[in-house]
C-alpha positions as CSV (number, residue, x, y, z in Angstrom):
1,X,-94.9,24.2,21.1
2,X,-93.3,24.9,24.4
3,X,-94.8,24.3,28.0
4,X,-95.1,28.2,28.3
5,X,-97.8,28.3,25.5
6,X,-99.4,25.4,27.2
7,X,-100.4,27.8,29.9
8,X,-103.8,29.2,29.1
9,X,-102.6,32.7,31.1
10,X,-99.9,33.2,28.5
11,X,-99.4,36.4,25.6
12,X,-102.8,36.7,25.2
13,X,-101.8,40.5,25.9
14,X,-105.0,41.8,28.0
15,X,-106.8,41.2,24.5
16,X,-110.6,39.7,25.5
17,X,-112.1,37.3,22.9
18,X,-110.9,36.8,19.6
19,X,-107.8,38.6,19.0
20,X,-107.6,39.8,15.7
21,X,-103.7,41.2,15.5
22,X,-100.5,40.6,17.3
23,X,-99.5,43.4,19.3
24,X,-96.7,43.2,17.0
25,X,-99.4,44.2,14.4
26,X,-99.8,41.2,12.2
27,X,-103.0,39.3,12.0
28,X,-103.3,36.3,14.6
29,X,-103.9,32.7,12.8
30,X,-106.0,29.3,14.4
31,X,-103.6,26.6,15.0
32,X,-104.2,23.0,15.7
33,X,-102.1,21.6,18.6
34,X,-100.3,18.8,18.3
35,X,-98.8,17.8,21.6
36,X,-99.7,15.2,23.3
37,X,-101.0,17.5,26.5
38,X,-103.3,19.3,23.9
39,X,-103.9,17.1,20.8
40,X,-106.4,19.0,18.0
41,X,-107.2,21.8,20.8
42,X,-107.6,25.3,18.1
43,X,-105.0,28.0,19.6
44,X,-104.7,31.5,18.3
45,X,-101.4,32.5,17.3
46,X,-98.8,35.2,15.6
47,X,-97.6,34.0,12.4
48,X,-93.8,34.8,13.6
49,X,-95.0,31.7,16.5
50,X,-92.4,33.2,18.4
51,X,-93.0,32.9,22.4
52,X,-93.1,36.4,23.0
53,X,-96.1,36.9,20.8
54,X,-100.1,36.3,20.7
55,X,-101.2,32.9,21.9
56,X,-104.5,32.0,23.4
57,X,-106.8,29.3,23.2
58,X,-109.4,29.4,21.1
59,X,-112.1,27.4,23.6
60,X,-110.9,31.0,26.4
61,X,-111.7,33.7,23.4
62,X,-115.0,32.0,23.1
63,X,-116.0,32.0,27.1
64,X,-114.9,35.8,26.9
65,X,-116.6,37.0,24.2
66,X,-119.5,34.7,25.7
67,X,-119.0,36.6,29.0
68,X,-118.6,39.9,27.2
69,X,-122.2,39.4,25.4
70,X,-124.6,38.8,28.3
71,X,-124.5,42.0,29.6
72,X,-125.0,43.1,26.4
73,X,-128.1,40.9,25.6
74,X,-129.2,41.4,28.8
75,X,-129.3,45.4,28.5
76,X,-131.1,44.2,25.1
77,X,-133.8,41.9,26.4
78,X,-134.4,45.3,28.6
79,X,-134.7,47.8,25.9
80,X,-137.0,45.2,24.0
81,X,-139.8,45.1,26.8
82,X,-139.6,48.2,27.1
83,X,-140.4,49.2,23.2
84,X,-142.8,46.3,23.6
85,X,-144.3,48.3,26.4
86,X,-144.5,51.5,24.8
87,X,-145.7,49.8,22.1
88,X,-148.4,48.2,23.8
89,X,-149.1,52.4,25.1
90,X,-149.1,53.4,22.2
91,X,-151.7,51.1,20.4
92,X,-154.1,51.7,23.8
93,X,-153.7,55.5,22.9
94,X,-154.5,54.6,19.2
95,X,-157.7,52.9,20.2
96,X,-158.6,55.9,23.0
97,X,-158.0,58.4,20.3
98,X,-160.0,56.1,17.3
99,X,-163.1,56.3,20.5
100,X,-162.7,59.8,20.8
101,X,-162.6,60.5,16.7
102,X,-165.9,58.4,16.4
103,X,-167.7,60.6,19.4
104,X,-166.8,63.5,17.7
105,X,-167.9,62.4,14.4
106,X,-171.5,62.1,15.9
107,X,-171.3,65.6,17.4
108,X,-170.5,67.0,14.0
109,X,-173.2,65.1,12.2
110,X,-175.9,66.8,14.8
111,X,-174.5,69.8,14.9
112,X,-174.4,69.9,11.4
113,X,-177.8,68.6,11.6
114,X,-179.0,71.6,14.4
115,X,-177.6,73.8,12.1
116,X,-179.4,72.9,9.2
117,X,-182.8,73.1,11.3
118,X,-182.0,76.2,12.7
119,X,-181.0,77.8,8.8
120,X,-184.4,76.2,8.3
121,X,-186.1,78.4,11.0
122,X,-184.7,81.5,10.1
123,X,-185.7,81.5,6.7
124,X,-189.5,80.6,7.6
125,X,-189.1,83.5,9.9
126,X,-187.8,85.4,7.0
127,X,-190.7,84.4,5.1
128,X,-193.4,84.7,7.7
129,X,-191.7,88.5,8.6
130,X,-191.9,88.8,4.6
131,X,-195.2,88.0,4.1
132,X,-196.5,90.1,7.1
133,X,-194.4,93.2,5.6
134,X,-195.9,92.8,2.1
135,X,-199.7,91.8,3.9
136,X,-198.8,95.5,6.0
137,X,-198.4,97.4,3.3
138,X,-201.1,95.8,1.4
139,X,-203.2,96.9,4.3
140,X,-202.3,100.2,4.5
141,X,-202.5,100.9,0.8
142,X,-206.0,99.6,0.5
143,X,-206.6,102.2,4.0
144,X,-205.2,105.0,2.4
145,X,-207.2,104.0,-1.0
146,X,-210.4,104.3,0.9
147,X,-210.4,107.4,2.5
């Protein structure tokens, strides 16, 4: 390996994290160094392992895509309190509208129930106006009868 490779800087091409290709197109492979500078330190590399291809170290892809993901899991962590907040919203609405469902099931049992008693009333004043017409008549019958 020569000292340019060495240099963590070096053909990593702008390419943050793991690099899967070679700008040259082919797929990049983990290496083992050997030197005595780097010994067993991974490296990501072109398979042609020429100079002017990929290299970059494999401990510098994972910082980056380490650095890359926090925003993301911050923006995450975000989005989860807030659903956990709506959430929360939502299940106080459910219990407001479970109060509400209950209130108005009482209303419709006595209305339901006035209704009933007022059905009730009109037909005894049915049967009271009923009984007076037929009583009337009666009445007048038994008038005309004795003249």
């Amino acid at each position: 390996m020569s000292s340019k490779s060495e240099d963590s800087s070096v053909n990593t091409f702008g390419i943050r994290g793991f690099p899967a290709k070679c700008v040259c197109g082919l797929e990049s492979t983990i290496y083992t160094s050997n030197t005595k500078k780097n010994p067993g330190r991974p490296f990501f590399r072109c398979p042609t392992k020429r100079d002017d291809h990929l290299f970059k170290w494999v401990e510098e892809a994972v910082l980056e895509e380490v650095e890359d993901a926090i925003p993301k899991i911050g923006c995450i962590e975000s989005e989860f309190y807030n659903a956990k907040a709506e959430a929360e919203a939502m299940k106080a609405a459910i219990r407001e509208l479970k109060a509400e469902v209950m209130i108005t099931k009482v209303e419709v049992r006595r209305f339901k129930l006035i209704l009933k008693l007022c059905l009730g009333i009109i037909c005894l004043i049915m049967l009271v106006c009923l009984v007076m017409i037929m009583f009337g008549k009666a009445k007048a019958k038994r008038n005309v009868i004795s003249y």
